[in-house]
C-alpha positions, 0 to 999 in steps of 0.5 A: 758379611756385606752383599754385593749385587752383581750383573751377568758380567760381575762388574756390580753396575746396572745392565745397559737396559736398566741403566738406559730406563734409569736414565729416561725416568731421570730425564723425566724427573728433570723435565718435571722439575724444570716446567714447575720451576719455570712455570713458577717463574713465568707466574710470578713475573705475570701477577706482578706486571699485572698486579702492579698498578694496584701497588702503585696507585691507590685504586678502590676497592672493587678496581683493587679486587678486579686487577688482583684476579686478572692478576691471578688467573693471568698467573695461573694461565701462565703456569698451566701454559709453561707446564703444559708446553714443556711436558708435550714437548718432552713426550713428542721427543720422547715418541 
């Protein structure tokens, strides 16, 4: 014996209310995912264009130490600033 949920109408979908919050945590989760992805992408292409002359030149050791935490925080910058303008965006389109 299975059960079967059904709405007010029987057809077993979601009510246009549910359905419609469904969609909107949806689209939340997407927009997360996608400023994380990005944000990653953005970091990662900032540390190596910065990070760079360190892997290309032979650099001392306290120069090597300065450009990797340029590099670094430059990268964290970034991904904070991608996640950051992405999810303001979403909730001013959201209000």
């Amino acid at each position: 014996m299975s059960m079967r949920f059904t709405n007010e109408d029987g057809t077993g979908g979601l009510s246009s209310e549910a359905s419609s919050r469904q969609a909107s945590r949806d689209t939340v989760t997407v927009e997360i995912v996608y400023s994380v992805f990005t944000g990653a992408i953005i970091a990662a292409l900032l540390f190596f264009a910065v990070a760079s002359p360190a892997f290309i030149w032979e650099l001392s050791r306290g120069w090597n130490s300065a450009v990797m935490g340029m590099a670094s925080a430059l990268a964290a910058a970034g991904f904070v600033y991608r996640v950051v303008s992405v999810l303001v965006r979403l909730r001013k389109v959201a209000e």
